[in-house]
C-alpha positions in Angstrom: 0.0 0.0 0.0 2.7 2.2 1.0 4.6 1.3 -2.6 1.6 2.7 -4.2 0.9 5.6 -2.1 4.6 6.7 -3.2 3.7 6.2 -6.8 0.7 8.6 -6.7 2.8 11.3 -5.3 5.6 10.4 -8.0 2.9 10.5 -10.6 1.7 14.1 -9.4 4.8 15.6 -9.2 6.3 14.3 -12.0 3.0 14.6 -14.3 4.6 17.4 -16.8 6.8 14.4 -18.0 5.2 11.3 -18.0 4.5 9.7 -21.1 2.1 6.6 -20.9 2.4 4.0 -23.3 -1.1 2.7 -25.1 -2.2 0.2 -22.2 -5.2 1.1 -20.0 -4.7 1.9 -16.8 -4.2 -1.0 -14.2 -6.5 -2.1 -11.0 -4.6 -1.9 -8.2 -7.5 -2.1 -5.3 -11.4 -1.9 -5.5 -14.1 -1.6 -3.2 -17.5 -2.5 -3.1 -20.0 0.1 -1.1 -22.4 -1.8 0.9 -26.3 -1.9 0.6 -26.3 0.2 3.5 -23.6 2.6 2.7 -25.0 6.5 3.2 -23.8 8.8 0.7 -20.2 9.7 1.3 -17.5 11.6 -0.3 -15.4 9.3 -2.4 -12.1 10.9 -0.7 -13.5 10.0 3.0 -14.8 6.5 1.6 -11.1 5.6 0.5 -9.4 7.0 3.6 -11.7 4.9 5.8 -10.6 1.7 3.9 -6.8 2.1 2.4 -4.1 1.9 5.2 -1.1 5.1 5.3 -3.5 6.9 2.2 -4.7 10.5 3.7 -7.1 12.7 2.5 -5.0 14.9 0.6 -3.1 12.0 -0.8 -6.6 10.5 -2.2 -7.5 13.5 -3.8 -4.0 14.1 -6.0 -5.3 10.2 -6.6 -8.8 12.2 -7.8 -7.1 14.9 -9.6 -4.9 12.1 -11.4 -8.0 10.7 -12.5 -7.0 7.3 -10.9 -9.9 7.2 -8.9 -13.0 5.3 -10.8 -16.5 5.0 -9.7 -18.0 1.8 -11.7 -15.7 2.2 -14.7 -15.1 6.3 -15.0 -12.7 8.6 -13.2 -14.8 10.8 -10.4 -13.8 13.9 -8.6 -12.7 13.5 -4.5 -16.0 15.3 -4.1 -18.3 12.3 -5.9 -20.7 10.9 -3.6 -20.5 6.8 -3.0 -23.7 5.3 -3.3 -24.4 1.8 -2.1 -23.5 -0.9 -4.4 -20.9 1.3 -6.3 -18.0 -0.8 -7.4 -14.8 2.2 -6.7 -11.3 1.1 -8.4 -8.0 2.6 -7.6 -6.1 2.3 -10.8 -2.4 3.3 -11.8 -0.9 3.9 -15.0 1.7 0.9 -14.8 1.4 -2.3 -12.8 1.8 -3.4 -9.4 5.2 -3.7 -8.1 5.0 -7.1 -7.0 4.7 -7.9 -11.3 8.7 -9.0 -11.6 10.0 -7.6 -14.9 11.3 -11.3 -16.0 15.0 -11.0 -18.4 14.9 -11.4 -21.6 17.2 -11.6 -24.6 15.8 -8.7 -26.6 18.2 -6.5 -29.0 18.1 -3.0 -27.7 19.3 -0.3 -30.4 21.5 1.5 -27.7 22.6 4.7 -29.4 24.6 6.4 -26.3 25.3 4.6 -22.6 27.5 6.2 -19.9 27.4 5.1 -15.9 24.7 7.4 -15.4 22.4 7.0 -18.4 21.3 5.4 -21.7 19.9 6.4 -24.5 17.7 3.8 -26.9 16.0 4.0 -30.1 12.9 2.2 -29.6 11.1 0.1 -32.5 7.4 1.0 -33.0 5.7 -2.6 -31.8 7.7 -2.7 -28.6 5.7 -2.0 -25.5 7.4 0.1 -23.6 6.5 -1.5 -19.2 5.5 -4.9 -18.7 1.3 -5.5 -18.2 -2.2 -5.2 -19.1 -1.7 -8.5 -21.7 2.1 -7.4 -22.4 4.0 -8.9 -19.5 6.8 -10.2 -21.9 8.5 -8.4 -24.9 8.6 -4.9 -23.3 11.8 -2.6 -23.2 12.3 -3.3 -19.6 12.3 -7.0 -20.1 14.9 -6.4 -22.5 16.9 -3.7 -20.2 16.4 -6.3 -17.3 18.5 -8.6 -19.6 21.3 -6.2 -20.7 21.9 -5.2 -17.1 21.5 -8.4 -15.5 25.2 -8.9 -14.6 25.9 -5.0 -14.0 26.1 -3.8 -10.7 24.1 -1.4 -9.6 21.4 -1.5 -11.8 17.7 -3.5 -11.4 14.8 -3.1 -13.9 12.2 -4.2 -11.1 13.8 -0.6 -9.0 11.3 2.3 -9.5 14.3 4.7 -7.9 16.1 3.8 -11.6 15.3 3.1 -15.2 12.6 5.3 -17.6 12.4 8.7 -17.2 9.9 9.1 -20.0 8.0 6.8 -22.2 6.5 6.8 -25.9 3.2 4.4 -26.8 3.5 1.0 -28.1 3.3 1.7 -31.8 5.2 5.2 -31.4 8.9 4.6 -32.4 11.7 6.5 -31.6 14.3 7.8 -28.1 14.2 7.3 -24.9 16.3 8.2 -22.0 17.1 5.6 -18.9 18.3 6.5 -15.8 21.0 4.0 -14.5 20.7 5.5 -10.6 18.6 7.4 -8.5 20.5 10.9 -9.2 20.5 10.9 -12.5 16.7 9.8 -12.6 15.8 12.9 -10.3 17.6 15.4 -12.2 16.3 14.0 -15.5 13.1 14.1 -13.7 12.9 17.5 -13.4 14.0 19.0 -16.7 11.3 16.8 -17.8 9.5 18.8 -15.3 10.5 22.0 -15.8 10.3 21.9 -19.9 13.9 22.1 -20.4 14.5 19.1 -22.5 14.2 18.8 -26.2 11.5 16.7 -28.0 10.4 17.0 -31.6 8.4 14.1 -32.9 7.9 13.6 -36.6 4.2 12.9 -38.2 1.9 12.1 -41.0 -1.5 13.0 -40.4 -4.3 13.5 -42.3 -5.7 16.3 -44.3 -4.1 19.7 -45.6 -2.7 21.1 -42.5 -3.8 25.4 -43.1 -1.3 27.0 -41.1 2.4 25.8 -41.9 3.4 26.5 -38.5 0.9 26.4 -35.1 0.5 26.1 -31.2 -2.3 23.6 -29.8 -3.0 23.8 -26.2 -6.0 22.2 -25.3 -6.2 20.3 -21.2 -6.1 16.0 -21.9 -8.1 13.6 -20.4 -8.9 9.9 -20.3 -12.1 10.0 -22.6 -15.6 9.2 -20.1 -16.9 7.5 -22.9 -13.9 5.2 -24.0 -10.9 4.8 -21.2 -8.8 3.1 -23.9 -8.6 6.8 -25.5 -7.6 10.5 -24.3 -9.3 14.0 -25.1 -9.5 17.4 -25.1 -11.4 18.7 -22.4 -12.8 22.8 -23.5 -14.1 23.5 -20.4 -10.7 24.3 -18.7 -11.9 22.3 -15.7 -11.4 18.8 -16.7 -8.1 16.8 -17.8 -4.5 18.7 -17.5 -2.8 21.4 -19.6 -1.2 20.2 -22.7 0.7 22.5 -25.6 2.2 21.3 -28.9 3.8 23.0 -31.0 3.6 22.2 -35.0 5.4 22.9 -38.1 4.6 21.5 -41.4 7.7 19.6 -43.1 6.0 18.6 -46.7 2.6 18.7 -48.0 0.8 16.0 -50.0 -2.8 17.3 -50.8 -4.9 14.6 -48.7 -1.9 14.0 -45.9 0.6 16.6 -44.5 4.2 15.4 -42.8 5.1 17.6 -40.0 7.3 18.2 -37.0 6.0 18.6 -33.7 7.6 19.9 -30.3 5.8 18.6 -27.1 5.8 21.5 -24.4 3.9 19.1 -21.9 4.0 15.0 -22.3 0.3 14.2 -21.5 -1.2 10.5 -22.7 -1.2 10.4 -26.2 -0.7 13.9 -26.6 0.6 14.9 -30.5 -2.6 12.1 -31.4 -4.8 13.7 -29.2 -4.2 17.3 -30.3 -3.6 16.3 -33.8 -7.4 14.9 -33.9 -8.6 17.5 -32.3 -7.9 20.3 -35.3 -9.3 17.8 -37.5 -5.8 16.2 -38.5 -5.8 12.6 -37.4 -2.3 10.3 -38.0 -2.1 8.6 -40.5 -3.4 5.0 -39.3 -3.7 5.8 -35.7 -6.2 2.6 -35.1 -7.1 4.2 -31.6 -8.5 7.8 -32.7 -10.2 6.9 -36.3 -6.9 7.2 -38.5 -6.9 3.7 -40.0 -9.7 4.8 -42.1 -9.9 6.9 -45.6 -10.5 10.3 -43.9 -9.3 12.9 -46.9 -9.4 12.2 -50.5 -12.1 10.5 -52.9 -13.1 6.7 -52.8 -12.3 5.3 -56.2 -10.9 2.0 -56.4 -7.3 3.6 -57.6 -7.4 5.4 -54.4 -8.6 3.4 -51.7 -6.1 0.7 -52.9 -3.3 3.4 -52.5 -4.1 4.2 -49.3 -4.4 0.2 -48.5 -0.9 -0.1 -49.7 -0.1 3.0 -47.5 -1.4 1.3 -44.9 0.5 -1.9 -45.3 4.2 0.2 -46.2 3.3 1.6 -41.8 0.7 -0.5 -40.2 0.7 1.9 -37.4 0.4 4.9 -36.3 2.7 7.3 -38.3 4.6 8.8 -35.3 8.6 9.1 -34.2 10.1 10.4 -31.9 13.0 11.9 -33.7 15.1 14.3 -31.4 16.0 14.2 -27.5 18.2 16.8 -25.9 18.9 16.9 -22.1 21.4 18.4 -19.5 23.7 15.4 -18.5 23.0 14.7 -14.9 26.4 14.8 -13.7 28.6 16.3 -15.7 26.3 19.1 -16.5 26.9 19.0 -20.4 24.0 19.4 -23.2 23.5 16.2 -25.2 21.8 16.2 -28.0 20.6 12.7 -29.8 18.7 12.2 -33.2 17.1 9.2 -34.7 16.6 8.7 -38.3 13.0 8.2 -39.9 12.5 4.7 -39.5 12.1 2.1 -42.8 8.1 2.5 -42.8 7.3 5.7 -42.4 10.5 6.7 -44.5 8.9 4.4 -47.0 5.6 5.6 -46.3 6.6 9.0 -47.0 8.2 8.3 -50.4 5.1 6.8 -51.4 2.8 9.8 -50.7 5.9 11.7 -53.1 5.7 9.7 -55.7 2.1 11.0 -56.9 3.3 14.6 -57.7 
C-alpha cells in the first residue's frame, strides 16, 4: 500500500513528464460500497478503507483521474452510493509484477554510468502488463543489465524517465541511478528538455506553422482513449507546437515539439484540429478520412497502410542536460524504414 501511495505522489509531481504507453490503466484495489452505505464523499470513503493513504493523498489520486467510480474517473468530491463498485487504478502495474530478463536487442545509441539512450522500434511495448507482461523494453533492459552492478529493472528509484506508446517509435532516456533519474526528472519537469516528434496525419494542414493547447483527459466515454477537455476544468494542460515539413494534398508530414508530455498527446491534439495520423487505429486514422473513394485510391491508401501499419509517429530528437557532468547532449534518430517508405510513397504521386 505504501509502494503505491509513493507512486501517486511520484505520478503528481512528475505529471509534466510522464508519457504513458497505449495500455489502459491497471486495478490496483477496488471496493465495493455496501447496501447500507450513506452517501459519502469518495475521498473520506477511500481513507476509511486504504491503510497510510490521507485525504490529501486521495485526492491528488482524484485529480490524477485514478480514482473510478463503476468504470469512470470521479472527482474527491463524488458521492459513493451503495453498491458502487470504486477502483484505484495506476498507469503501470503493481510492483510485485517481476520484470522477468529477456534476450531482446536493444538499439543503444549512447550509454555512460549514469544513463542510456535507446532508439525504440514501434511494436515494442514500452513497461510490462495489461496483456504485455513479456516483450517490453524493460524486459529487454532487465537482460542487458542483468550482470551489471548497480542496476535492477524491477527498481522504481532507476530506469525510464519518459516513455512513448506501443506503436510510437523512436528515443528514450534511462536513468542508470537514482540521481541521475531525479535530475532528469525535473527538466522533464521544468520543460527544459528537447522533444520534436515527426508525423503524417491526415488532411491539408492550413497553417504551416501552429501552437495547440488544449487540457487532456482519459475519454468518459472510451478509457482506452484521451481527449481534449474545453471546459478548462477537466483533464490537464497540454501544448504542442507544429510545423509543417512537406505537404501532400490529402496528408501533410510535419514536426511537432511537445511543451507538456500528457497520454497520447501529439494524437490527441492532432485529432482535435481535424488532422488525425495517418493510421492511428485508436482515434479513427486507420480509415480513408481525406481524398475520394475510387478503387485507384482506396487501394493506395491500402498499400499505405501496409508500407506503416501503425500509427505514423517518431520520436525523432532528444536533448537533455547530463545529470552529472552538467553537459547538453543532443541525440537524433533517423526516420524509421516504414514511415521513410511511407513518406516516399505519398511523393511519388506529384
Amino acid at each position: 500500500m505504501e509502494d503505491f501511495i509513493t507512486d501517486i505522489e511520484t505520478q503528481e509531481e512528475n505529471a509534466d513528464f510522464i508519457e504513458e504507453q497505449d495500455d489502459a490503466f491497471y486495478e490496483h484495489f477496488r471496493f465495493v460500497a455496501d447496501k447500507g452505505q450513506s452517501l459519502l464523499r469518495v475521498d473520506k470513503f477511500l481513507v476509511d478503507r486504504m491503510e497510510h493513504a490521507s485525504r490529501n493523498r486521495i485526492q491528488l489520486a482524484t485529480g490524477a483521474g485514478f480514482i473510478l467510480a463503476n468504470g469512470r474517473p470521479v472527482k474527491a468530491n463524488y458521492r459513493v452510493k451503495p453498491g458502487d463498485l470504486i477502483s484505484v487504478v495506476m498507469d503501470r502495474p503493481r510492483r510485485e509484477t517481476e520484470v522477468i530478463p529477456e534476450d531482446i536487442p536493444l538499439h543503444i545509441i549512447y550509454e555512460d554510468d549514469d544513463v542510456m539512450v535507446i532508439d525504440k522500434p514501434s511494436g515494442m511495448v514500452v513497461h510490462p502488463g495489461h496483456g504485455n507482461y513479456a516483450g517490453t523494453l524493460l524486459n529487454a533492459l532487465a537482460w542487458y543489465s542483468k550482470d551489471k552492478p548497480g542496476f535492477n529493472a524491477d527498481d522504481p528509484r532507476l530506469g525510464l524517465v519518459h516513455r512513448i506508446d506501443k506503436n510510437t517509435s523512436g528515443l528514450l532516456v534511462v536513468a542508470k541511478n537514482p540521481e541521475a533519474k531525479t535530475h532528469l526528472g525535473m527538466q522533464f519537469f521544468r520543460k527544459t528538455t528537447q522533444r520534436k516528434y515527426t508525423a503524417l496525419v491526415w488532411g491539408n494542414v492550413k497553417n504551416d506553422e501552429g501552437r495547440i493547447e488544449g487540457n487532456i483527459g482519459r475519454n468518459p466515454r472510451d478509457k482506452l482513449q484521451m481527449t481534449v477537455f474545453t471546459d478548462g476544468e477537466n483533464g490537464r494542460i497540454a501544448v504542442t507546437h507544429y510545423r509543417v515539413l512537406e505537404r501532400f494534398g490529402y496528408v501533410t508530414f510535419i514536426e511537432c515539439r511537445l511543451e507538456t508530455g500528457r497520454t497520447h498527446q501529439i494524437r490527441v491534439h492532432m485529432k482535435h484540429i481535424g488532422h488525425t495520423l495517418f493510421n492511428d487505429e485508436r482515434y479513427g486514422g486507420n480509415e480513408i478520412l481525406k481524398g475520394n473513394h475510387t478503387t485507384k485510391y482506396k487501394q493506395f491508401i491500402h498499400n499505405c497502410f501496409e508500407i506503416c501499419p501503425r500509427q505514423a509517429l517518431h520520436a525523432q530528437t532528444l536533448g537533455f542536460v547530463h545529470p552529472k557532468t552538467g553537459k547538453e547532449m543532443f541525440f537524433e534518430s533517423p526516420l524509421p524504414e516504414d514511415m521513410k517508405g511511407l513518406v516516399e510513397k505519398f511523393r511519388s504521386l506529384f
